[in-house]
C-alpha positions as CSV (number, residue, x, y, z in Angstrom):
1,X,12.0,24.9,-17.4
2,X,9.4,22.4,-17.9
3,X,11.4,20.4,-20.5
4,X,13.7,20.3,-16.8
5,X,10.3,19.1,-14.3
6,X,9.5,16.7,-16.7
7,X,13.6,15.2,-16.3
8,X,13.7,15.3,-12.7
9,X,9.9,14.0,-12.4
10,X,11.9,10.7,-14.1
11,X,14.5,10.6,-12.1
12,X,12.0,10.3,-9.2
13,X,10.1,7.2,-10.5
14,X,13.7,5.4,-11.0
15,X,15.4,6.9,-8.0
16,X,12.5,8.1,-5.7
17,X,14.9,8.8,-3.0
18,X,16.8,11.7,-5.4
19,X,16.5,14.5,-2.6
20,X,17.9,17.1,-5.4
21,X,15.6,15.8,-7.8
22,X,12.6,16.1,-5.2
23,X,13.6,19.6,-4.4
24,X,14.5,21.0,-7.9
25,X,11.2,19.6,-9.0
26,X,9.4,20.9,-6.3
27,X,10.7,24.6,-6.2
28,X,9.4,24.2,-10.3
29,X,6.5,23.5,-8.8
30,X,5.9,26.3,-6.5
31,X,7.5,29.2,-8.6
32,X,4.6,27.5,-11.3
33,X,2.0,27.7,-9.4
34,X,1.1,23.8,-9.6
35,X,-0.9,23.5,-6.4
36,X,-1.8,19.9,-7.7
37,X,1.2,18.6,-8.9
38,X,2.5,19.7,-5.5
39,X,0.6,17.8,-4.0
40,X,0.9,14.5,-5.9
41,X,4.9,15.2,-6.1
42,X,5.8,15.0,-2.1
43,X,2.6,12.4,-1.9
44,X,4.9,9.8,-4.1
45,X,7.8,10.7,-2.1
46,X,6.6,10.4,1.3
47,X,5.9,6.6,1.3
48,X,10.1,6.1,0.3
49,X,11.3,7.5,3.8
50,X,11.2,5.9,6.9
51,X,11.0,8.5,9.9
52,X,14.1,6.3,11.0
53,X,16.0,7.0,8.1
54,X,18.1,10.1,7.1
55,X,16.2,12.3,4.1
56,X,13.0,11.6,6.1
57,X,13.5,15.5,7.9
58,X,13.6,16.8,4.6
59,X,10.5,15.6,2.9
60,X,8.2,16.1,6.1
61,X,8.7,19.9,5.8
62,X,7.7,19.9,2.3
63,X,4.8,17.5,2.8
64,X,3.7,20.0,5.5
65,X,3.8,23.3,3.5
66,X,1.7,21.8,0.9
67,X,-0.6,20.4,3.0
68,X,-1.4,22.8,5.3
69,X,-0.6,26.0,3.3
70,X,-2.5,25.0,0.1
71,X,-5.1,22.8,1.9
72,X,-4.3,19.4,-0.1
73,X,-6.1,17.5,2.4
74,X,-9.5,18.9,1.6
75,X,-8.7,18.0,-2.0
76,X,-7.9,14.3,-0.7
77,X,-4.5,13.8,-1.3
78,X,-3.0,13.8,1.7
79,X,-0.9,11.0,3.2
80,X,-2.4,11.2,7.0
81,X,0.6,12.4,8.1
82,X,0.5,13.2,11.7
83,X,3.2,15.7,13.4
C-alpha cells in the first residue's frame, strides 16, 4: 500500500487539486498511523483551495481532524486556519 501513497503523493505535487488523490492518500495515512505526514499532506493542500471555490468544503474537514484531533498545531504545522 505504500508503493500506492507514494503514487498519489505525486499526483498531488502535479495536480494538487486531485481530491481522490488527497483523500486516498490520506485515509493511507490514517489507517498508518502517520500523525506527521498527516499533517504535512492536508498542510500542502490547503493553500490550493479558495474558500470561494468548490473542493474547498472538502479539505477544511480534513485539515480540522488533523489539527485538532492529533494536535498538529502544537507541533507547528498548522496553517492558522480559523473556523
Amino acid at each position: 500500500m505504500s508503493a500506492a501513497a507514494d503514487i498519489w503523493e505525486r499526483i498531488l505535487v502535479k495536480y494538487p487539486r486531485d481530491s481522490l488523490a488527497l483523500h486516498l492518500v490520506f485515509t493511507h495515512y490514517i489507517h498508518s498511523g502517520k500523525s506527521l505526514e498527516l499533517c504535512d499532506l492536508t498542510n500542502r493542500a490547503l493553500p490550493h483551495y479558495n474558500p470561494s471555490e468548490m473542493g474547498y468544503g472538502s479539505v477544511v474537514p480534513l485539515v480540522l481532524f488533523i489539527c485538532k484531533i492529533l494536535s498538529c498545531n502544537d507541533a507547528g504545522l498548522y496553517w492558522g486556519l480559523i473556523v
